[in-house]
C-alpha positions as CSV (number, residue, x, y, z in Angstrom):
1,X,-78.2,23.6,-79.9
2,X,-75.1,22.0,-80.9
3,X,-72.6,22.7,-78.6
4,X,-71.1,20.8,-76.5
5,X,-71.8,21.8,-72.6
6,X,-67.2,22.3,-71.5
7,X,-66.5,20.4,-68.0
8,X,-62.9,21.0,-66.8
9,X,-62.1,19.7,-63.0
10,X,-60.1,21.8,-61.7
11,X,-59.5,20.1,-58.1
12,X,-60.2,16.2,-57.0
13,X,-58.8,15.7,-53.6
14,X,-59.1,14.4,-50.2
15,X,-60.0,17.1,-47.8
16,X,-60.5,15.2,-44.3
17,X,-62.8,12.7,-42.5
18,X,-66.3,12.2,-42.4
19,X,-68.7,10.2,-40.3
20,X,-68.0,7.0,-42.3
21,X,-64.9,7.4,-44.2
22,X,-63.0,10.1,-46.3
23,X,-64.1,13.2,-48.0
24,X,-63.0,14.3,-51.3
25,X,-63.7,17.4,-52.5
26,X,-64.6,17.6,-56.5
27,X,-64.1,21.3,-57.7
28,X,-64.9,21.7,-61.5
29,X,-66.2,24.4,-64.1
30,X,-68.8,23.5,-67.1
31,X,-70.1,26.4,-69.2
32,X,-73.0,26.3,-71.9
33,X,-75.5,28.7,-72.7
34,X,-78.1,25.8,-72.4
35,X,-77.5,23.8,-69.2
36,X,-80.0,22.4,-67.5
37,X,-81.0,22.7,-64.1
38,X,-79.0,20.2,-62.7
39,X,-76.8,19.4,-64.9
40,X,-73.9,17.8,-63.6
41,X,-73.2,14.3,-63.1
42,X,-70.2,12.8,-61.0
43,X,-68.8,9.4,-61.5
44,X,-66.1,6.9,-60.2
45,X,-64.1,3.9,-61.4
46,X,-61.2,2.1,-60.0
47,X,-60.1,0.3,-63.2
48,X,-61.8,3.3,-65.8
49,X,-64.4,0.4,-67.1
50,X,-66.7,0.1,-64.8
51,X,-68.1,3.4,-64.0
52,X,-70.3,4.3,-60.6
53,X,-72.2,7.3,-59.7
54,X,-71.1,9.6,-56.8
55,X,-73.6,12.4,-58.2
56,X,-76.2,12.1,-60.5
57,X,-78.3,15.1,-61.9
58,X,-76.6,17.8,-59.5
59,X,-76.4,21.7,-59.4
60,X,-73.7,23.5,-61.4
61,X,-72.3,24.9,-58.0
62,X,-68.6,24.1,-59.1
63,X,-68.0,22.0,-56.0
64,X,-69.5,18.9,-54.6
65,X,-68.1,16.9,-51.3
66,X,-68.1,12.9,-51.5
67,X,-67.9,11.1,-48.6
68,X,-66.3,7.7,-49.7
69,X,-67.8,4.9,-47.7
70,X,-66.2,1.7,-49.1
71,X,-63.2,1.3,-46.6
72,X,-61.4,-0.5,-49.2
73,X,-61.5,2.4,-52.6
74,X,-57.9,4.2,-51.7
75,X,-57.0,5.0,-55.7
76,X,-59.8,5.7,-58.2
77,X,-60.4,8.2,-60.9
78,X,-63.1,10.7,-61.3
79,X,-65.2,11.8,-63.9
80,X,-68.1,14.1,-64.8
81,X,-70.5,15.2,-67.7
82,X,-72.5,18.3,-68.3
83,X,-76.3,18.1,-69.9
């Protein structure tokens, strides 16, 4: 196979609170005749250098909820791949 798996986000936004600090809500489509069973993987970066995981080797569900727990991350950016 050849192709390359398509991620789109279609919605990154803060939804409410959670136990230990804010949710955001990740809403995204990937498509390939291929993926793999969990195939998604969700990461963060305040400066887009340094990248961190929020979700690593999860379902294609379209949606995931992160629950940001560092009291001091209020802008970052969001990113994903599809296997």
């Amino acid at each position: 196979d050849t192709t390359i798996p398509e991620m789109e986000f279609k919605k990154v936004s803060v939804t409410g609170s959670g136990l230990n600090g804010p949710l955001v809500e990740v809403e995204w489509e990937a498509k390939d005749k291929n993926l793999t069973t969990e195939p998604i993987v969700l990461e963060y970066s305040e400066d887009q250098k340094t990248w961190k995981p929020i979700a690593a080797k999860t379902g294609n569900t379209g949606r995931y909820t992160w629950e940001i727990t560092d009291k001091k991350l209020w802008k970052f950016y969001v990113r994903g791949s599809a296997t």
